[in-house]
Rosetta silent file (secondary structure, phi, psi, omega in degrees, C-alpha in Angstrom):
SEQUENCE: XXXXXXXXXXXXXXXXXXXXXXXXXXXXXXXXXXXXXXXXXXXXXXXXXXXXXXXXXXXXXXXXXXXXXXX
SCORE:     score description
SCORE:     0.000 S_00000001
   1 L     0.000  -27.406 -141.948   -5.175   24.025   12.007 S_00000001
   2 H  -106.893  -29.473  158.030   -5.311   22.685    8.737 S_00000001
   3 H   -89.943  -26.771  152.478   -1.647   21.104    9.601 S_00000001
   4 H   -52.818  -45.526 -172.342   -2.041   19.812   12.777 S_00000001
   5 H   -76.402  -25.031  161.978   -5.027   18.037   11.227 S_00000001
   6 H   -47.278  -72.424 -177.193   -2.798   16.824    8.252 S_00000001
   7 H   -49.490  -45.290 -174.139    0.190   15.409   10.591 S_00000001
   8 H   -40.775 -103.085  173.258   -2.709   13.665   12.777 S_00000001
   9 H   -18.274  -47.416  176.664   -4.409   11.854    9.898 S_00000001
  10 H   -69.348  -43.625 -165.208   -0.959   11.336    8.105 S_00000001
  11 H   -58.170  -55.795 -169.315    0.679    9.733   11.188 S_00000001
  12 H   -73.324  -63.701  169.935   -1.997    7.356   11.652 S_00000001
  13 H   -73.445   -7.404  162.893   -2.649    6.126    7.978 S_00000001
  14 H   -90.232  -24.348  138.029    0.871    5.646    7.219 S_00000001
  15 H   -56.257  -66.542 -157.099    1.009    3.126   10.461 S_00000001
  16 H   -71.709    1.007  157.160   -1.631    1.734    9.157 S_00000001
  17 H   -73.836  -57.829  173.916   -0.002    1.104    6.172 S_00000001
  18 H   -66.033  -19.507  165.415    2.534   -0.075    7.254 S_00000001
  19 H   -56.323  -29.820  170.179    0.947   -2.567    9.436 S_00000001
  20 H   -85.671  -26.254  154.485   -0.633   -3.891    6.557 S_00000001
  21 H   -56.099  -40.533  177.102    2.271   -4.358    4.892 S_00000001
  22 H   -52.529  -72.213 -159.379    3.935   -5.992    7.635 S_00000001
  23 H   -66.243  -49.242  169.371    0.653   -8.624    7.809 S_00000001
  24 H   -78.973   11.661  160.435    1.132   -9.160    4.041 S_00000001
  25 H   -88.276  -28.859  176.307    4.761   -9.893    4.498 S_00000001
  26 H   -49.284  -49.382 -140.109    3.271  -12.711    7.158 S_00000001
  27 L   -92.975   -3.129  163.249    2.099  -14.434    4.154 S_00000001
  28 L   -49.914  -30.464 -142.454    5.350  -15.004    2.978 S_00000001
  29 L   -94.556   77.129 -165.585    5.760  -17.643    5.318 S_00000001
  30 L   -36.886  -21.940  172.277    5.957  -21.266    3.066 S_00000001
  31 L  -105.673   18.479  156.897    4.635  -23.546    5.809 S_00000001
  32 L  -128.738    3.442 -175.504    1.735  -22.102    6.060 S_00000001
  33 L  -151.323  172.572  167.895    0.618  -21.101    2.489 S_00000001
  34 L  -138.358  124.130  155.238    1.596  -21.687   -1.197 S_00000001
  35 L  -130.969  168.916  155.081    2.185  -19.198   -4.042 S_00000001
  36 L   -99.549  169.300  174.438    4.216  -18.463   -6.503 S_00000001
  37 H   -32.156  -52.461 -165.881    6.933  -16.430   -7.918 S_00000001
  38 H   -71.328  -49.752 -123.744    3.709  -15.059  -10.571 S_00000001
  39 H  -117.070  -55.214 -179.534    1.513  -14.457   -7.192 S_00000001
  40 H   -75.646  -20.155  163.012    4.498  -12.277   -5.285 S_00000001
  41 H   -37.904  -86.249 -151.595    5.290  -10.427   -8.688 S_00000001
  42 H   -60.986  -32.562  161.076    1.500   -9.399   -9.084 S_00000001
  43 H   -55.385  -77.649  176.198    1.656   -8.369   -5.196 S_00000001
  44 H   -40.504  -50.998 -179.382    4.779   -6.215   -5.411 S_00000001
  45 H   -51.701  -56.156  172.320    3.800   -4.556   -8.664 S_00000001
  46 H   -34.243  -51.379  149.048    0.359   -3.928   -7.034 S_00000001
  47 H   -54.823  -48.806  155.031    1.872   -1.913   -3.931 S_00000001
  48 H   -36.968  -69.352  178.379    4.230   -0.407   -6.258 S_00000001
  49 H   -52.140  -21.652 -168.773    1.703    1.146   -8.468 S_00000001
  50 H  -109.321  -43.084  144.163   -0.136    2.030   -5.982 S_00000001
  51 H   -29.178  -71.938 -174.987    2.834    4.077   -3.890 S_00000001
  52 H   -47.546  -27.558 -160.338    3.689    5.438   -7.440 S_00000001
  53 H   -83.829  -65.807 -174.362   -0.377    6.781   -7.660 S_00000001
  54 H   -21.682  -87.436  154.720    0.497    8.266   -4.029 S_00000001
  55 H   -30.505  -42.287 -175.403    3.275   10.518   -4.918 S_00000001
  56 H   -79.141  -27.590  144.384    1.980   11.505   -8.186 S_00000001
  57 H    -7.040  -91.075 -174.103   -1.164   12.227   -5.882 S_00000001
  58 H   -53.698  -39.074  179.800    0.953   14.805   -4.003 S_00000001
  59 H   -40.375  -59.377 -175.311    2.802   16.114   -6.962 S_00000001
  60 H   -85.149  -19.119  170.685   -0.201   17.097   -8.624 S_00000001
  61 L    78.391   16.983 -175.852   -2.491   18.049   -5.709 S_00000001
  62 L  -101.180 -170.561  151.096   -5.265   15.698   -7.735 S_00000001
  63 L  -135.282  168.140 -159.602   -6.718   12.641   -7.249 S_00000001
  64 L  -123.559  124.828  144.848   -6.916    8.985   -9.179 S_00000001
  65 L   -51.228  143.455 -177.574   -9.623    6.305   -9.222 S_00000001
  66 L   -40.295  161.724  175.743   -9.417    3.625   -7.456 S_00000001
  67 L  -155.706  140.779  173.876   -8.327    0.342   -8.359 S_00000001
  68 L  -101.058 -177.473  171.293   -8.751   -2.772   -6.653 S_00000001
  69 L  -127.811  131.741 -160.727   -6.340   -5.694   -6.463 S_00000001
  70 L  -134.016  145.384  153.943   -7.064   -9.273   -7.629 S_00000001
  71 L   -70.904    0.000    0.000   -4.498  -12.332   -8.281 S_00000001
């Protein structure tokens, strides 16, 4: 039970991650917005760090507060 309900729930939020990723790769897209090199840094790092909290998540079987993300 308790893995069936795991795979569900995993299955689902990791499309929707990636789908969000996907939609913030759209923003890549130079004729319709402007940032900079400093603005996709502070993105990538963000999504790193927050992947890296993910894993160390499972490693440790804890959890982390939250963080938000700001340019």
């Amino acid at each position: 039970m308790k893995r069936e309900k795991f795979v569900s729930l995993a299955e689902k939020r990791v499309n929707n991650a990636i789908n969000s990723i996907r939609v913030i790769g759209n923003l890549s897209n130079a004729n319709l917005y402007e940032y900079t090199e400093k603005d996709v840094a502070k993105i990538m790092h963000a999504l790193k760090a927050e992947l890296d909290n993910v894993h160390a998540k499972f490693k440790s079987g804890g959890t982390k507060g939250r963080d938000t993300f700001k340019l």
